[in-house]
C-alpha positions as CSV (number, residue, x, y, z in Angstrom):
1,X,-12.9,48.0,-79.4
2,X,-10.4,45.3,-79.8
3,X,-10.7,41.8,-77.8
4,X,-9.3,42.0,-74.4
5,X,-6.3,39.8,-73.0
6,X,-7.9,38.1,-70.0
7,X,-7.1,35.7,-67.1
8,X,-9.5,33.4,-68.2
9,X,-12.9,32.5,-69.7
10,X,-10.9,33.3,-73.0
11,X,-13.4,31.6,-75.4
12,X,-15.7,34.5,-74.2
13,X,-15.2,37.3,-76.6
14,X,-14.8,40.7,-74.2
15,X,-14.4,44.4,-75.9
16,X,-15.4,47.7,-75.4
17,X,-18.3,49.7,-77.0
18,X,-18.5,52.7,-77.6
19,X,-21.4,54.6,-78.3
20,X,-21.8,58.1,-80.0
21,X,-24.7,59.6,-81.0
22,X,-27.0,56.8,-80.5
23,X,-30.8,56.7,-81.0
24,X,-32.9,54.0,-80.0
25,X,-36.4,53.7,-81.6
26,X,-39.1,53.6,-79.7
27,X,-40.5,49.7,-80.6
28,X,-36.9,48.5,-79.6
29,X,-37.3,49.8,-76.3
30,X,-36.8,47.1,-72.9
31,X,-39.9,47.7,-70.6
32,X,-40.9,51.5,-69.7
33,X,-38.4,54.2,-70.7
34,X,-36.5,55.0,-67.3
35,X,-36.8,51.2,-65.9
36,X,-33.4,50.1,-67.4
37,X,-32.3,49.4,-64.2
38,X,-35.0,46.8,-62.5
39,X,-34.7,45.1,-66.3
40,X,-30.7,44.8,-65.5
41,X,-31.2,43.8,-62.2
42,X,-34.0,40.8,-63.3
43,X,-31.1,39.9,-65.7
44,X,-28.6,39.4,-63.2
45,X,-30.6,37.7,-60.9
46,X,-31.1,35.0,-63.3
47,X,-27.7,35.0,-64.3
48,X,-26.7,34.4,-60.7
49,X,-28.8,31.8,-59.8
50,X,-27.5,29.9,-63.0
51,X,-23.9,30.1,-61.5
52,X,-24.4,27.8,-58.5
53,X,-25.6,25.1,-60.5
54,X,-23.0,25.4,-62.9
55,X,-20.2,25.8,-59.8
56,X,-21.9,22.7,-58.7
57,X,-20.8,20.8,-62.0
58,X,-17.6,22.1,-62.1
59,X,-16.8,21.0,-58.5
60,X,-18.1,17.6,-59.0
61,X,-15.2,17.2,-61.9
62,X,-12.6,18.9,-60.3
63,X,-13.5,16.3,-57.1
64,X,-13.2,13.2,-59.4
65,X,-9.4,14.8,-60.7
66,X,-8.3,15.0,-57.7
67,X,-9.6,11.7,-56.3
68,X,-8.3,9.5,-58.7
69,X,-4.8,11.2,-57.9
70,X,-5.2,10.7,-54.5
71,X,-6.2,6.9,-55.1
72,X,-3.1,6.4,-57.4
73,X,-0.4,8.4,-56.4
74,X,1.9,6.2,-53.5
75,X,3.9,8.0,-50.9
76,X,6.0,6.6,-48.3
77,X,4.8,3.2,-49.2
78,X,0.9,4.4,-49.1
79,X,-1.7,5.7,-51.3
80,X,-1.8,9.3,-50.7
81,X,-5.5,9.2,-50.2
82,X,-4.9,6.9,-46.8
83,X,-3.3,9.8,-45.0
84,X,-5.1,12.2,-42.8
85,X,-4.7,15.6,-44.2
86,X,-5.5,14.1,-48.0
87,X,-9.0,12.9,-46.2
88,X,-9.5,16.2,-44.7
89,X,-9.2,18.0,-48.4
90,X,-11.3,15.2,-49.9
91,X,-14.0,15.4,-47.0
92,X,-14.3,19.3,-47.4
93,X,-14.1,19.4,-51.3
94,X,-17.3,17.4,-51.1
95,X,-18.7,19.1,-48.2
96,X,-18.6,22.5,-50.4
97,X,-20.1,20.7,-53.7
98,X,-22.8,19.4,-51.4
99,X,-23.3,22.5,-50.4
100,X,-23.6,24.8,-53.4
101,X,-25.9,22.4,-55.2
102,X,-28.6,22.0,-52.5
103,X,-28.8,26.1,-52.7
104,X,-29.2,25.5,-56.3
105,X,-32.0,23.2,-56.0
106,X,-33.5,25.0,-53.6
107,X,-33.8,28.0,-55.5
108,X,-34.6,26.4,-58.2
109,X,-37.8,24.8,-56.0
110,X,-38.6,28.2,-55.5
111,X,-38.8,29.5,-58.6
112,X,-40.6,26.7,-60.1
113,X,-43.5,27.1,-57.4
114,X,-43.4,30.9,-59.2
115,X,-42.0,32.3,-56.2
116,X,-40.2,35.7,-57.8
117,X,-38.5,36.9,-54.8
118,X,-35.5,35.5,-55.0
119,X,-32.4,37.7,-55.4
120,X,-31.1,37.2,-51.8
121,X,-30.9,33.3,-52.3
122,X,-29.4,34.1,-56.3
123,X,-26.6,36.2,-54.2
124,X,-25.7,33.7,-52.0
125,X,-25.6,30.8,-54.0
126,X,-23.3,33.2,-56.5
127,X,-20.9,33.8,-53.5
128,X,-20.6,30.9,-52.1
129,X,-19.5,28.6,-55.3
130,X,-16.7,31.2,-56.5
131,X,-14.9,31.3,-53.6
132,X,-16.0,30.8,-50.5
133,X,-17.3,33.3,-47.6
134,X,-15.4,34.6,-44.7
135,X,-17.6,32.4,-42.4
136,X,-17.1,29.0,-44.8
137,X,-13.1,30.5,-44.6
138,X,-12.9,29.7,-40.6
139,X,-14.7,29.8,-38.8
140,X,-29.7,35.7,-39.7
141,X,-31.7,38.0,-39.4
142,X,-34.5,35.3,-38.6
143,X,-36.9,36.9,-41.2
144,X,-38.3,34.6,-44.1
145,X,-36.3,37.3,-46.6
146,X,-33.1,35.6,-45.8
147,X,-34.2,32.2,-47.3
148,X,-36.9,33.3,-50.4
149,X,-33.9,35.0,-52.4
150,X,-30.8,33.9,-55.4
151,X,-28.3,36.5,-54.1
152,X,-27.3,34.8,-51.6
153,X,-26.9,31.2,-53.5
154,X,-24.4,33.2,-56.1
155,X,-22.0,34.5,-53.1
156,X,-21.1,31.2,-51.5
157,X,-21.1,28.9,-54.5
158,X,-18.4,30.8,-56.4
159,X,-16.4,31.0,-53.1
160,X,-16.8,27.5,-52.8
161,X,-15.7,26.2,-56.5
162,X,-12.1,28.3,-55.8
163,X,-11.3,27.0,-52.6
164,X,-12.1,23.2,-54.1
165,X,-10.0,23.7,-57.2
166,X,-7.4,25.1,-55.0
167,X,-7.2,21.9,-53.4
168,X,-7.0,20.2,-55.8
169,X,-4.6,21.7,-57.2
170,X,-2.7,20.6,-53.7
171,X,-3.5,17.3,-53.5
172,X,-1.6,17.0,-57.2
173,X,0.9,18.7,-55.7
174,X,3.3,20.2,-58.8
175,X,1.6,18.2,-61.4
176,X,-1.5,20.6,-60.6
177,X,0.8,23.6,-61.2
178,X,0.9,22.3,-64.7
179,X,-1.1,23.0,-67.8
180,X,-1.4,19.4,-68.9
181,X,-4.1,18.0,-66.3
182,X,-6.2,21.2,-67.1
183,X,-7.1,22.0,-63.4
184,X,-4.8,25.5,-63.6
185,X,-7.0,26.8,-66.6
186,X,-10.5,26.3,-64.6
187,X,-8.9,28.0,-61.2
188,X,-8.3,31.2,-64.1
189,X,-11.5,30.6,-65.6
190,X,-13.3,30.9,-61.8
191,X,-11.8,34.0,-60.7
192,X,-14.0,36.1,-62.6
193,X,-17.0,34.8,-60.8
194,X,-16.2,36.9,-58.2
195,X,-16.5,39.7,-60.0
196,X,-18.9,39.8,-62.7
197,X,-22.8,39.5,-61.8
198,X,-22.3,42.2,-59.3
199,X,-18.8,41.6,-56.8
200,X,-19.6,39.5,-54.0
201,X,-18.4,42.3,-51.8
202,X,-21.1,44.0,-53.3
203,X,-23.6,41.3,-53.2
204,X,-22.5,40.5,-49.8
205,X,-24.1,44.4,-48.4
206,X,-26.6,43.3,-50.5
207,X,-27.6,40.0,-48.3
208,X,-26.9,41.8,-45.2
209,X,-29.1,45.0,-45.8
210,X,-31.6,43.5,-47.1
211,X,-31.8,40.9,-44.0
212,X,-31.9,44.4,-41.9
213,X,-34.6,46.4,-43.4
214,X,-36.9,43.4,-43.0
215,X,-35.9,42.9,-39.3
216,X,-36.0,47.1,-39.1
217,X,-39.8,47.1,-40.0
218,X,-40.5,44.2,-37.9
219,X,-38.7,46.4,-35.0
220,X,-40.4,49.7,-36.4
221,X,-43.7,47.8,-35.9
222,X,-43.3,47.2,-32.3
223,X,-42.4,50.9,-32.2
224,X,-45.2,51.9,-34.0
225,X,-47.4,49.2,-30.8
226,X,-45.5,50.5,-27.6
227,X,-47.4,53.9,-28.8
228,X,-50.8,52.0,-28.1
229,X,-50.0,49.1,-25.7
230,X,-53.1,48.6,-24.4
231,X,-54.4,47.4,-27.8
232,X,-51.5,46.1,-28.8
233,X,-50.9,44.1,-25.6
234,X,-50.6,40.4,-26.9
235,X,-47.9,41.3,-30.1
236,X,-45.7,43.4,-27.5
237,X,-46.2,40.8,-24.4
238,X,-45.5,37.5,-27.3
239,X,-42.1,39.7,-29.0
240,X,-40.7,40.5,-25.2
241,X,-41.2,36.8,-24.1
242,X,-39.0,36.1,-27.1
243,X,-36.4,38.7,-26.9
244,X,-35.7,37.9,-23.0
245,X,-35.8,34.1,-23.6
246,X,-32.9,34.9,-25.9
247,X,-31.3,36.9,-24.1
248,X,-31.6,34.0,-21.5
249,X,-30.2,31.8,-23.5
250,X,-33.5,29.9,-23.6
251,X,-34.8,30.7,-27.0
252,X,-38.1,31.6,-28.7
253,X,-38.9,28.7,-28.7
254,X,-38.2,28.0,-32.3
255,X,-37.9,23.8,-33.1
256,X,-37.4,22.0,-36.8
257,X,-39.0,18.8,-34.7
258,X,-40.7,17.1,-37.3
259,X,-39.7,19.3,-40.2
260,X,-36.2,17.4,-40.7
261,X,-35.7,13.8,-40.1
262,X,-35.3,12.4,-36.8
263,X,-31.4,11.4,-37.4
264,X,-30.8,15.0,-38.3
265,X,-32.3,16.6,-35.1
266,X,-28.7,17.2,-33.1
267,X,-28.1,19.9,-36.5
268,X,-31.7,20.7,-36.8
269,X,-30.8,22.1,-33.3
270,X,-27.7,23.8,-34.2
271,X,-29.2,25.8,-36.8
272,X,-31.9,26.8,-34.6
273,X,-29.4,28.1,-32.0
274,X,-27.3,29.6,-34.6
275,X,-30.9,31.6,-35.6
276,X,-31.1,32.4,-32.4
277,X,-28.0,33.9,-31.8
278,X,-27.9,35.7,-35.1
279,X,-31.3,37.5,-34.4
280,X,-30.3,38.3,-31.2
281,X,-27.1,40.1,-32.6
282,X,-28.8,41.7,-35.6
283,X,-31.7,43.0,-33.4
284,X,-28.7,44.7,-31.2
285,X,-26.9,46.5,-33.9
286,X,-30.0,47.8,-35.4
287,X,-30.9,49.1,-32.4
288,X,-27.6,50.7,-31.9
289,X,-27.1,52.2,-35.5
290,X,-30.6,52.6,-36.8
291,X,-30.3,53.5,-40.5
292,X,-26.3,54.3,-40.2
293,X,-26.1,51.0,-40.6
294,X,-25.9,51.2,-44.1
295,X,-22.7,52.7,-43.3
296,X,-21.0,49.9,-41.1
297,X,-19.7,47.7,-44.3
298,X,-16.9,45.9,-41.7
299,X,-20.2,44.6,-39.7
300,X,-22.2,44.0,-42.3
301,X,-19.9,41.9,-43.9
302,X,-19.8,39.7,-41.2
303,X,-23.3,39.8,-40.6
304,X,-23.5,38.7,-44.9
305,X,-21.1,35.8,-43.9
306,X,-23.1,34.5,-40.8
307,X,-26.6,34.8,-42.9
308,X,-24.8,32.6,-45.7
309,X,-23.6,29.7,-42.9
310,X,-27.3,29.9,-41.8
311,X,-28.6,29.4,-44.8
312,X,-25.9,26.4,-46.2
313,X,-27.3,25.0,-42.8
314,X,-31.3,25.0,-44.0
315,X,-30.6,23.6,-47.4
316,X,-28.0,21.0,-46.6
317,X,-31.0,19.8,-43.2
318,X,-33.8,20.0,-46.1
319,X,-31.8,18.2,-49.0
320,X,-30.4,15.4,-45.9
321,X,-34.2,15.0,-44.8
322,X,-35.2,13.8,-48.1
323,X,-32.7,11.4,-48.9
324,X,-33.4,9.6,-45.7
325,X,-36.9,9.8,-45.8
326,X,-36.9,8.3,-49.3
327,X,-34.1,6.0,-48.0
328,X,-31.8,6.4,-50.7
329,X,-28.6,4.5,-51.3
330,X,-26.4,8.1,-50.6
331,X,-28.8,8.7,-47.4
332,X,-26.6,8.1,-44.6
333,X,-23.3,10.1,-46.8
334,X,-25.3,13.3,-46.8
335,X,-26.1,12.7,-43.6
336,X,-22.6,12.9,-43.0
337,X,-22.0,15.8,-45.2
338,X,-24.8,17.6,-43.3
339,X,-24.0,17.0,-40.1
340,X,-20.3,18.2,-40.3
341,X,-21.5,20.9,-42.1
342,X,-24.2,22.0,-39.3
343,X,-21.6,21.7,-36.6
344,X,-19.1,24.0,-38.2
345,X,-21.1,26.6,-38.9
346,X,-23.1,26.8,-35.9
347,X,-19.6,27.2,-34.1
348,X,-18.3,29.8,-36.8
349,X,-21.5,31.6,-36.2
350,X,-21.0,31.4,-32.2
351,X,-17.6,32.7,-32.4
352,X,-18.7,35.3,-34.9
353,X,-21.7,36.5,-32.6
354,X,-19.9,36.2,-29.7
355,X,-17.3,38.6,-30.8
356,X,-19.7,40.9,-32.2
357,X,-21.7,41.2,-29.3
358,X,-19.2,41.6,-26.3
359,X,-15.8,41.6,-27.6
360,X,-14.0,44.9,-26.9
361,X,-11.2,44.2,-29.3
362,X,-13.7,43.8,-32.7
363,X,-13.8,47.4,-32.4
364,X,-10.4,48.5,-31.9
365,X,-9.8,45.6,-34.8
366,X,-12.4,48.1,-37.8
367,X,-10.6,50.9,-36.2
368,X,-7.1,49.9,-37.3
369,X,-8.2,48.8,-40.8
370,X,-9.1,52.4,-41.3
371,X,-6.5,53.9,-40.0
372,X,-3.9,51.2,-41.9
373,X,-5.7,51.7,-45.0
374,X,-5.7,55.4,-45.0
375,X,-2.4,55.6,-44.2
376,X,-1.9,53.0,-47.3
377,X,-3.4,55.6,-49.0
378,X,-1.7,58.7,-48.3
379,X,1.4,57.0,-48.6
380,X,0.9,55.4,-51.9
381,X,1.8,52.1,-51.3
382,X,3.1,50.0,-48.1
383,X,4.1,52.6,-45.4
384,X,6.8,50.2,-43.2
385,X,10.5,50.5,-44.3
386,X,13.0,48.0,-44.5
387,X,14.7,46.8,-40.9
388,X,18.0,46.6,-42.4
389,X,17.8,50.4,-43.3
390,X,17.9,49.9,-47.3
């Protein structure tokens, strides 16, 4: 078919194909005839873990526009850059590059120690540099799975690259709005990230379910013990010390002492509670749905959102651990970074926990989305009428 006007990325040629009739031979065939899909999916795996690094890049120019902006444009007598809301921007613009590149290292460690489970990590990375998540907006399960896969490295780092360009955009105030300085082009250009490589709403079930069924066998397993406790005595007696130590408020137990660096141990300690608090609510709502959670998308969304802050958190305390324990020049900066990242998202996840846990109006709250949006629905558009009566 013809080229397609798009929003953006227009240097990328995008039509329609049709096909009629097609044969393909046998020696041109991808894999095993009926495995098309696990050949797509390895594709898009890659594909997403490619998009954090190159979110990462694109962040780090957009940063330097809107610096040097900020460091020459005078207000009120100042440089702009001098005032307290500009510093904010700036601090969080760099926070969120910081961010989406350590998950792109860190999959990238991964994969070249030939670990190949890796599609959770891809996801993330791909959702958090296009726009950033719900949890990263304002503010898991503790299995390994959450931190061995690109998925989740895709989500945040396309969430993140939006929400910098759009500050940037800010900061330049209406000379962003324009075409000259080039930053309007590259906020078209990352919309699509959201999108293509499998939507982040999508890839955001994805993370969650796939956190689930790993915790759900760990829970089947105990299921499978209580049926023979008196062989199974020391798993069930070591997995109930942990659950009512959490439940507590004590913990499992569970310390990154002498894992990170000793000047990161206050946010070593924040993400451990943060674990803590997300295993405890994971365990609780698997319990309570069993497999219709596959069915609860307005939970696991914010289940998706919490497992991405966790994550952000493990990269940023593993990245921050070896610049100071090399003791290079940008050590104590990323300890900075780090640190104010760990604290935020250790308090978005408590909020976030909290509410899921005990909060009778989180329920009523998915309960009126339905009923909005079906009533959306049936009335084609916005239902509410005009107060003046026109």
């Amino acid at each position: 078919g013809p080229p397609e006007k798009k929003m953006g990325i227009k240097a990328s040629n995008t039509a329609e194909v049709h096909f009629d009739g097609v044969r393909v031979p046998s020696e041109n065939v991808l894999g095993k005839v009926g495995g098309g899909f696990k050949v797509a999916m390895h594709i898009l795996n890659n594909g997403r873990f490619g998009m954090a690094a190159a979110l990462a890049g694109t962040m780090k120019g957009i940063i330097a526009k809107a610096v040097d902006h900020a460091a020459n444009r005078t207000q009120f007598g100042e440089k702009i850059h001098n005032f307290g809301l500009i510093q904010e921007k700036l601090a969080r613009m760099a926070m969120l590059q910081y961010v989406t590149e350590s998950m792109a290292y860190m999959v990238s460690a991964n994969m070249d120690q030939g670990s190949t489970d890796f599609q959770i990590e891809a996801a993330i990375s791909k959702i958090f540099g296009s726009v950033r998540s719900q949890a990263c907006r304002e503010g898991e399960p503790s299995s390994e799975a959450w931190h061995q896969n690109p998925s989740y490295v895709a989500l945040c780092s396309q969430e993140a690259a939006w929400k910098v360009t759009d500050e940037c955009i800010q900061i330049m105030g209406g000379m962003g709005f324009m075409k000259e300085p080039g930053v309007e082009r590259v906020l078209r250009d990352l919309r699509i990230f959201r999108i293509f490589e499998g939507t982040n709403d999508i890839l955001r079930l994805f993370v969650a379910l796939q956190g689930c069924m790993n915790k759900g066998k760990q829970l089947s397993g105990l299921g499978s013990a209580l049926k023979n406790p008196f062989e199974n005595a020391g798993l069930l007696l070591g997995e109930a010390g942990k659950q009512l130590r959490r439940r507590a408020g004590l913990g499992s137990g569970l310390s990154l002492n002498g894992i990170i660096h000793q000047e990161l141990s206050r946010s070593g300690e924040l993400a451990v509670q943060a674990l803590e608090q997300f295993a405890t609510v994971v365990e609780a709502k698997l319990i309570k749905h069993k497999k219709g959670i596959v069915n609860e998308q307005f939970l696991l969304q914010r289940l998706a959102d919490n497992a991405i802050d966790l994550y952000a958190m493990v990269v940023v305390l593993s990245r921050a651990s070896k610049s100071l324990g090399e003791g290079l020049p940008t050590a104590q900066h990323e300890k900075m970074l780090c640190d104010s990242w760990c604290i935020e998202a250790a308090a978005r996840i408590r909020d976030s926990v909290a509410a899921l846990q005990a909060d009778p109006h989180q329920q009523e709250l998915f309960r009126n989305f339905r009923s909005i949006s079906s009533a959306l629905v049936e009335q084609g558009g916005v239902v509410t009428r005009n107060p003046l009566g026109f």
